[in-house]
C-alpha positions as a Python dict, from the first residue, in 0.01 Angstrom:
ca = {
    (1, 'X'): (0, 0, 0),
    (2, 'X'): (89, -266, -283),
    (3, 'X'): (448, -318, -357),
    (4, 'X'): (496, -371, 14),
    (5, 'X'): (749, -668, 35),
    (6, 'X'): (1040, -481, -109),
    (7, 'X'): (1199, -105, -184),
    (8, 'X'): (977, 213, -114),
    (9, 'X'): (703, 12, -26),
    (10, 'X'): (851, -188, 247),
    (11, 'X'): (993, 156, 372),
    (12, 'X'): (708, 331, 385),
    (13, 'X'): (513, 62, 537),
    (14, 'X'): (755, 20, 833),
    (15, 'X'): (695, 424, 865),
    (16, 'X'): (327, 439, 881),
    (17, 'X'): (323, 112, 1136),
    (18, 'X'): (492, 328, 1339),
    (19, 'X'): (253, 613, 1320),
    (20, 'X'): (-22, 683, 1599),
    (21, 'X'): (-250, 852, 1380),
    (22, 'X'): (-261, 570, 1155),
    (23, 'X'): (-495, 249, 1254),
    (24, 'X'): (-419, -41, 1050),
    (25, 'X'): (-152, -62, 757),
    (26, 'X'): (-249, -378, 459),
    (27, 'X'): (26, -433, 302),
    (28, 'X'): (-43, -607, -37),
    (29, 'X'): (218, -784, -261),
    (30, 'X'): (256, -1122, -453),
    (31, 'X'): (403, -1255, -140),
    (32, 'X'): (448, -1177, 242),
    (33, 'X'): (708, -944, 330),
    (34, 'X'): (913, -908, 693),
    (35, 'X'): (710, -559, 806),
    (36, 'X'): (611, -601, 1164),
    (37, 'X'): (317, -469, 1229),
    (38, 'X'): (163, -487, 909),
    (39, 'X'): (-138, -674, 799),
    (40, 'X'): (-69, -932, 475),
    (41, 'X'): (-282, -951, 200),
    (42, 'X'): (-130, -1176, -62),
    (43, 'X'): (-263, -1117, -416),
    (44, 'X'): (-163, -995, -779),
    (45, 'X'): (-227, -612, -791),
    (46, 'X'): (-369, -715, -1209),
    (47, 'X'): (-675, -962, -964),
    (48, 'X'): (-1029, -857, -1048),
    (49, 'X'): (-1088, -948, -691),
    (50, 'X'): (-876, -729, -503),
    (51, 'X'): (-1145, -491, -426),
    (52, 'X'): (-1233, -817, -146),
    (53, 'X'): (-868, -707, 34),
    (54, 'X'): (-1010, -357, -5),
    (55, 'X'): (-1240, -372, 194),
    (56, 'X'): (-1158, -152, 532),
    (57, 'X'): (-953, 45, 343),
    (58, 'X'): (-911, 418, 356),
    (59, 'X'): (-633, 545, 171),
    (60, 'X'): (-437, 319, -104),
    (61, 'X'): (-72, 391, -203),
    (62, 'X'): (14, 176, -539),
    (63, 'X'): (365, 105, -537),
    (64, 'X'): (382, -214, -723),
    (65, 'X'): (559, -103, -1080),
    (66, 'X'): (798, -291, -1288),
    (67, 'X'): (1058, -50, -1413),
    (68, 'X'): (1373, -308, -1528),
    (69, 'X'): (1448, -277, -1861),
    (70, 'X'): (1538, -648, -1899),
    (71, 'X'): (1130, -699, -1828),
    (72, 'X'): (963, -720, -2179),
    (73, 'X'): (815, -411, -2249),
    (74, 'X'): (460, -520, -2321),
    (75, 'X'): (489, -750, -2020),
    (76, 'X'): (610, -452, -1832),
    (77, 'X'): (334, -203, -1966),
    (78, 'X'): (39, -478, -1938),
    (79, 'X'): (181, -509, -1547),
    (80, 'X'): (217, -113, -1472),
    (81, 'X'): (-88, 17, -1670),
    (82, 'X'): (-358, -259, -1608),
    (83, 'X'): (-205, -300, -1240),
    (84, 'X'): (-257, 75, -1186),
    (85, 'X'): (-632, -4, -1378),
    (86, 'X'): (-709, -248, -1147),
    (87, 'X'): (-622, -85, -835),
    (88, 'X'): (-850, 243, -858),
    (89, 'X'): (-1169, 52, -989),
    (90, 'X'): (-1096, -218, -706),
    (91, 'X'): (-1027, 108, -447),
    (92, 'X'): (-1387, 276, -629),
    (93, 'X'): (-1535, -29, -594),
    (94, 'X'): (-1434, -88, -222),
    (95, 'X'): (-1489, 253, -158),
    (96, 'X'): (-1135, 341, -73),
    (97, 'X'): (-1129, 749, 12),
    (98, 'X'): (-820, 823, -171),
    (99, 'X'): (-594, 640, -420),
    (100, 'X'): (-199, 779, -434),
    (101, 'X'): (-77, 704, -794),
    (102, 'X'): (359, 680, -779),
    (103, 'X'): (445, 751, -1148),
    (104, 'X'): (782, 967, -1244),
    (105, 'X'): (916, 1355, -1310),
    (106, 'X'): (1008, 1179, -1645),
    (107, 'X'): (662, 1214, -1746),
    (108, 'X'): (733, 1600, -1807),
    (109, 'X'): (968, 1519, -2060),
    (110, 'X'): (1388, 1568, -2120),
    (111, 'X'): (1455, 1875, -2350),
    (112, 'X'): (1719, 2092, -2389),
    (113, 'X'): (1474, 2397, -2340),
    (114, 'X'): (1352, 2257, -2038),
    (115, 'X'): (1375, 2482, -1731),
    (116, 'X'): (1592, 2417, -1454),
    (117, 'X'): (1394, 2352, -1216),
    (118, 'X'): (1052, 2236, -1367),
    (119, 'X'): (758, 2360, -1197),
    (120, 'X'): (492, 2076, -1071),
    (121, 'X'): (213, 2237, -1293),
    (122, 'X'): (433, 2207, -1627),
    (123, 'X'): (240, 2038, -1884),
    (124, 'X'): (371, 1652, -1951),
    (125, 'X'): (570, 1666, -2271),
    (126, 'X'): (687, 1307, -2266),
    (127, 'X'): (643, 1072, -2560),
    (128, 'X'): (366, 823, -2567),
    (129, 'X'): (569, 535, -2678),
    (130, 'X'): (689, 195, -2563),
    (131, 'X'): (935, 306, -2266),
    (132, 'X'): (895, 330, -1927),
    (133, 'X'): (803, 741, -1926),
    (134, 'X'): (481, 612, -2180),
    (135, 'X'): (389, 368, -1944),
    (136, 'X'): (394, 674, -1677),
    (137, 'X'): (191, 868, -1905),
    (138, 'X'): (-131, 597, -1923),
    (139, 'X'): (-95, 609, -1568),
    (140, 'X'): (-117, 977, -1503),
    (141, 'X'): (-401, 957, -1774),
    (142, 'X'): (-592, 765, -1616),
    (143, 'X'): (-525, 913, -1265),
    (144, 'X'): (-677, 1266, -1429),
    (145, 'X'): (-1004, 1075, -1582),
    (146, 'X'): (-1079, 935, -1224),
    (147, 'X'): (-1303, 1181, -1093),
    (148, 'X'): (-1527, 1121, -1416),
    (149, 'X'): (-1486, 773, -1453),
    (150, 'X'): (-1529, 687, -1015),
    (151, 'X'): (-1711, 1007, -880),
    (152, 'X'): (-1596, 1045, -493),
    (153, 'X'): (-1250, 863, -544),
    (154, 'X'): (-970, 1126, -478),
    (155, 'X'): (-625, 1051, -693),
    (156, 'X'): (-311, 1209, -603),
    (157, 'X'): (-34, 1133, -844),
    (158, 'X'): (366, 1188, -675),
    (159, 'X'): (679, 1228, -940),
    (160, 'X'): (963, 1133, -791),
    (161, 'X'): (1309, 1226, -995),
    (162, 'X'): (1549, 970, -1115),
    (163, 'X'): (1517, 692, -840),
    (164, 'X'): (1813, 536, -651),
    (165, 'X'): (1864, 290, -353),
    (166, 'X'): (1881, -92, -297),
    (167, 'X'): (1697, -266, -592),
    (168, 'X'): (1629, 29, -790),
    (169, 'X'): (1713, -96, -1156),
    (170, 'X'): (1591, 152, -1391),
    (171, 'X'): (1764, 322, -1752),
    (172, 'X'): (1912, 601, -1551),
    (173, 'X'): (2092, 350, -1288),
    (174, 'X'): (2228, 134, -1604),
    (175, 'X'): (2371, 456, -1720),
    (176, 'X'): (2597, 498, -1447),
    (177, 'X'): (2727, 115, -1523),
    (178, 'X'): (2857, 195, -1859),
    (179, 'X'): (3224, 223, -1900),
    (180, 'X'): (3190, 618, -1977),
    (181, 'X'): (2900, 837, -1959),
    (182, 'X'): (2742, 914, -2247),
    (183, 'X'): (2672, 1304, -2334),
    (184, 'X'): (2510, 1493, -2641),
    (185, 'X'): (2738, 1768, -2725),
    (186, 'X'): (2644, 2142, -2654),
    (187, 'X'): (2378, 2002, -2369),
    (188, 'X'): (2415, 1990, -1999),
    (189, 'X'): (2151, 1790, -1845),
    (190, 'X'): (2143, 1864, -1460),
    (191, 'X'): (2199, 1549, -1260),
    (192, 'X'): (1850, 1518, -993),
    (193, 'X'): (1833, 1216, -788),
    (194, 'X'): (1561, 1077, -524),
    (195, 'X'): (1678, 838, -263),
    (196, 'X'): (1355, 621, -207),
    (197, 'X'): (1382, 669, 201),
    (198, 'X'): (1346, 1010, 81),
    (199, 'X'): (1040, 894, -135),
    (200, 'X'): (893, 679, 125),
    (201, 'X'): (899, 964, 362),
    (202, 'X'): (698, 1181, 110),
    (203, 'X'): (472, 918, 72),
    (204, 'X'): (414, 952, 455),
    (205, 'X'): (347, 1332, 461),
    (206, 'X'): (162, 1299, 145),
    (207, 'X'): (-116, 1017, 329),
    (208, 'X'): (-93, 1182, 717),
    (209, 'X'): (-122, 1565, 610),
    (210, 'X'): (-424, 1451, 315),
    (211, 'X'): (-191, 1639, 45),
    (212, 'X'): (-313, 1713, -249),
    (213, 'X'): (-133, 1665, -628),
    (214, 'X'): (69, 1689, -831),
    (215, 'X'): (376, 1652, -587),
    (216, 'X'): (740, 1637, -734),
    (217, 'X'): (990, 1466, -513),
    (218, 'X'): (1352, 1537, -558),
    (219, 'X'): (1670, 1620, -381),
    (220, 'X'): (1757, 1950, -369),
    (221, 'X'): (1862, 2134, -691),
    (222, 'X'): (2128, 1941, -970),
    (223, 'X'): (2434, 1830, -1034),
    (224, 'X'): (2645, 1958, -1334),
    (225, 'X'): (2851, 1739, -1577),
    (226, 'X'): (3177, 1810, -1383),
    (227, 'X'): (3008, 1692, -1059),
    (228, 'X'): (2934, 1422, -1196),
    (229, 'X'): (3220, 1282, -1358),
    (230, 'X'): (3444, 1378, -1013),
    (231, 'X'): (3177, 1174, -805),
    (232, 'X'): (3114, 868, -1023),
    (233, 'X'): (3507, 875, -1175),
    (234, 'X'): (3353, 815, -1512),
    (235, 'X'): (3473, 995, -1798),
    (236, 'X'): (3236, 1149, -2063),
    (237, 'X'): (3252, 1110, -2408),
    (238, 'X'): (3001, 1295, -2631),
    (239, 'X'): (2798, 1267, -2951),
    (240, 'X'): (2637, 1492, -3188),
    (241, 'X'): (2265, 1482, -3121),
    (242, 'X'): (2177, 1332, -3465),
    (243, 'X'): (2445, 1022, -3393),
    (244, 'X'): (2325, 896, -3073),
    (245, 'X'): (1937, 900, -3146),
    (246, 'X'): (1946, 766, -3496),
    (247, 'X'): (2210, 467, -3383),
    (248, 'X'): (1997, 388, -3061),
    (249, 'X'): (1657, 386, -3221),
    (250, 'X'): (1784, 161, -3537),
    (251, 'X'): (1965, -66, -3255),
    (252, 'X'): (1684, -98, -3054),
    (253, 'X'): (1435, -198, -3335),
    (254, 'X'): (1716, -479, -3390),
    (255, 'X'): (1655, -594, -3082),
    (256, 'X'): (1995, -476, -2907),
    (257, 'X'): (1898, -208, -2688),
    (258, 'X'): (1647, -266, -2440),
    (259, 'X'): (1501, 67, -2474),
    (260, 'X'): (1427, 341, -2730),
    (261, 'X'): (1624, 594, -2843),
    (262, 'X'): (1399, 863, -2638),
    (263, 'X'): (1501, 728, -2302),
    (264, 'X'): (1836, 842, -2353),
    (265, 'X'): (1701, 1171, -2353),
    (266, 'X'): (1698, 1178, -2021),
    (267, 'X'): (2058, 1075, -2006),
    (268, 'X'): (2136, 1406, -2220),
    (269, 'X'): (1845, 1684, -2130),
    (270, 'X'): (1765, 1851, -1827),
    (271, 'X'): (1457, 1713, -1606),
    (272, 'X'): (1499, 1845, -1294),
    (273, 'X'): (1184, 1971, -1062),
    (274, 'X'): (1095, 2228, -796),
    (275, 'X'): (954, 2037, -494),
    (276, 'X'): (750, 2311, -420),
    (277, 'X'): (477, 2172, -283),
    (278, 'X'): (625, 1910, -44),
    (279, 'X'): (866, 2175, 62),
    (280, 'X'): (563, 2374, 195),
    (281, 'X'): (407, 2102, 378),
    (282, 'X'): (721, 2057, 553),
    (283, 'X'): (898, 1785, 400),
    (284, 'X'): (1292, 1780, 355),
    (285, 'X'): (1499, 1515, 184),
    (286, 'X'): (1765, 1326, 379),
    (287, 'X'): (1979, 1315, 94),
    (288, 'X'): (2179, 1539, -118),
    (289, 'X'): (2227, 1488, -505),
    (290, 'X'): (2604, 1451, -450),
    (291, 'X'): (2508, 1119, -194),
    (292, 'X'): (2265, 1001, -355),
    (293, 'X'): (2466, 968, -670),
    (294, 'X'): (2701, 790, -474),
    (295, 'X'): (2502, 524, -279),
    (296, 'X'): (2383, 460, -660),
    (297, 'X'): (2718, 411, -790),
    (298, 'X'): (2807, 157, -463),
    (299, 'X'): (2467, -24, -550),
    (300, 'X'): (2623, -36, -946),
    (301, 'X'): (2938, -116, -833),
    (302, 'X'): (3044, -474, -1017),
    (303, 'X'): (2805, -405, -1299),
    (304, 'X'): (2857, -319, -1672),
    (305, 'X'): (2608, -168, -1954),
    (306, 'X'): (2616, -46, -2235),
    (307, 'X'): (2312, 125, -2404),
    (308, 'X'): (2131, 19, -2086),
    (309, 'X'): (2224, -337, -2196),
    (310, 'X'): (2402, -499, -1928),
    (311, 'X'): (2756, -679, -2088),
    (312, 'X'): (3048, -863, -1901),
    (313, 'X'): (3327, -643, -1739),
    (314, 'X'): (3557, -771, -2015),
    (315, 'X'): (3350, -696, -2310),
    (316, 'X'): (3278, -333, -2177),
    (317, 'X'): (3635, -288, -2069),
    (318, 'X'): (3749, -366, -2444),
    (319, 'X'): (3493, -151, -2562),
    (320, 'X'): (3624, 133, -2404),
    (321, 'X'): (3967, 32, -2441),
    (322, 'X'): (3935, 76, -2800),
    (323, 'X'): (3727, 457, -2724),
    (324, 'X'): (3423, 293, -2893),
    (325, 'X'): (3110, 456, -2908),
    (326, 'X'): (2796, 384, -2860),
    (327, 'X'): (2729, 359, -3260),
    (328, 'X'): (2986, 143, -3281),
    (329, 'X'): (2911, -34, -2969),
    (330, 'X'): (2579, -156, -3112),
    (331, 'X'): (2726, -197, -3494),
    (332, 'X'): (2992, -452, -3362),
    (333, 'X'): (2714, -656, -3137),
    (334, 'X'): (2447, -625, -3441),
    (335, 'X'): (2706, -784, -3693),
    (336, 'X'): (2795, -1026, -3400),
    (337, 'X'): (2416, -1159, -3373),
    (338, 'X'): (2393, -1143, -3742),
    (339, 'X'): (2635, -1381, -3788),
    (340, 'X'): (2575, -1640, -3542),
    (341, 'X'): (2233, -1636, -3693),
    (342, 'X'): (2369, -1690, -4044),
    (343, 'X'): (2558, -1981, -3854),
}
């Protein structure tokens, strides 16, 4: 698997070293990680030449995403896209059996018509644009033009919910740093989580058992708004729908938000799925929505953002001290920058 230093893919490593059934594991990366039992193979995921550390290969899981949204988001999307590029031609051109694509349940899309829970055969209703979800959606592209493009080269793509866990830094983890949680009025969005031990272990059924996509992996059902706010302590504080995606959109073209207005949809809608199909093959998450939530908000613990943009504890304490909002959150730090540039 790449990724294999660090988070699910230093998890799920550790798992399949441990498994009879499974020969060798390569673990690739940009550097060597602490797995015992695992076989090194440092290189770039984006290296023409990684086909050569391909090369007794049988089944590929490509774990190595950037998903911060302090990364740049064409560095991030030239790193995710042409990483995930790379690794099937380099797995075709090794002749890797199978190639297991890790993209994101955001890829169906947050609406308020959504159904709660989403099937895993729903059509992909996300918007091709600049954020994270778009870079999800070249991936899953390309996953579905691999049987034309490298005949005999099986791709299974897994959608894991909102992620949480040590190192997970994502826009739905920076929500849950903000002073107050941000909700649209008249929407409920229905709070699903995915603990990556819970992911990893998917992962492990998924390559073992030979499954077949597109798998969902979630915890079990969704939290409401009131759950929410009694787990994470957080009050809400809502916005008409018009307010809070025309202010984030015109702050983020200023440069203030780190990104668009369309990933705080899934702040607002519902995006929950039915892990149907991993449910069948006998796979049950370890962790409940209600803990999962919670080991996210000790990992957050210390940490402020607003918008996704992470602030000092005094300037977000001040901002919610004065019940500001997230238009005039971004107003006050857009006249702020405007003047020091004037300066």
């Amino acid at each position: 698997m790449t990724g294999a230093a660090a988070g699910t893919g230093r998890l799920l490593a550790a798992r399949l070293a441990g498994r009879e059934e499974v020969r060798k594991v390569v673990a690739v990366d940009r550097h060597r990680g602490d797995v015992e039992g695992a076989t090194w193979r440092v290189v770039d995921v984006r290296d023409p030449m990684l086909s050569h550390r391909l090369s007794d290969v049988d089944v590929l899981v490509h774990l190595d995403l950037q998903t911060s949204p302090d990364v740049d988001p064409r560095e991030r999307r030239t790193h995710n896209v042409r990483g995930a590029q790379t690794v099937v031609t380099a797995a075709a051109a090794a002749r890797v059996r199978r190639v297991v694509l890790v993209t994101s349940a955001m890829v169906y899309g947050a609406s308020p018509d959504n159904p709660v829970p989403l099937p895993e055969d729903a059509p992909l209703a996300a918007e091709a644009n600049t954020s994270i979800a778009g870079d999800y959606l070249e991936i899953e592209e390309l996953a579905g033009n691999a049987a034309v493009t490298h005949p005999g080269l099986r791709v299974t793509v897994v959608r894991p919910a909102a992620l949480v866990g040590p190192g997970v830094d994502t826009v739905i983890t920076r929500h849950f740093e903000a002073p107050r949680l941000l909700s649209v009025k008249g929407c409920a969005p229905g709070w699903q989580f995915c603990h990556i031990e819970d992911l990893a272990a998917a992962l492990e059924l998924v390559v073992v058992e030979d499954l077949d996509g597109p798998l969902a992996v979630g915890c079990d059902g969704w939290l409401g708004p009131d759950e929410v706010q009694e787990i994470t302590r957080k009050r809400r504080f809502e916005l008409p729908a018009a307010v809070t995606f025309g202010m984030a959109q015109r702050l983020h073209r200023l440069g203030m938000t780190p990104a668009p207005a369309t990933d705080l949809h899934y702040v607002a809608y519902p995006w929950v799925v039915d892990c149907a199909r991993l449910r069948a093959a006998g796979w049950k998450p370890a962790y409940d929505n209600a803990t999962a939530l919670r080991v996210l908000m000790e990992e957050t613990a210390g940490r402020h953002a607003v918008v996704g943009r992470r602030v000092g504890g005094r300037e977000a304490t001040m901002a919610t001290a004065a019940g500001a909002t997230v238009a005039a959150i971004g107003a006050a730090a857009a006249i702020r920058r405007a003047r020091r540039r004037r300066r």
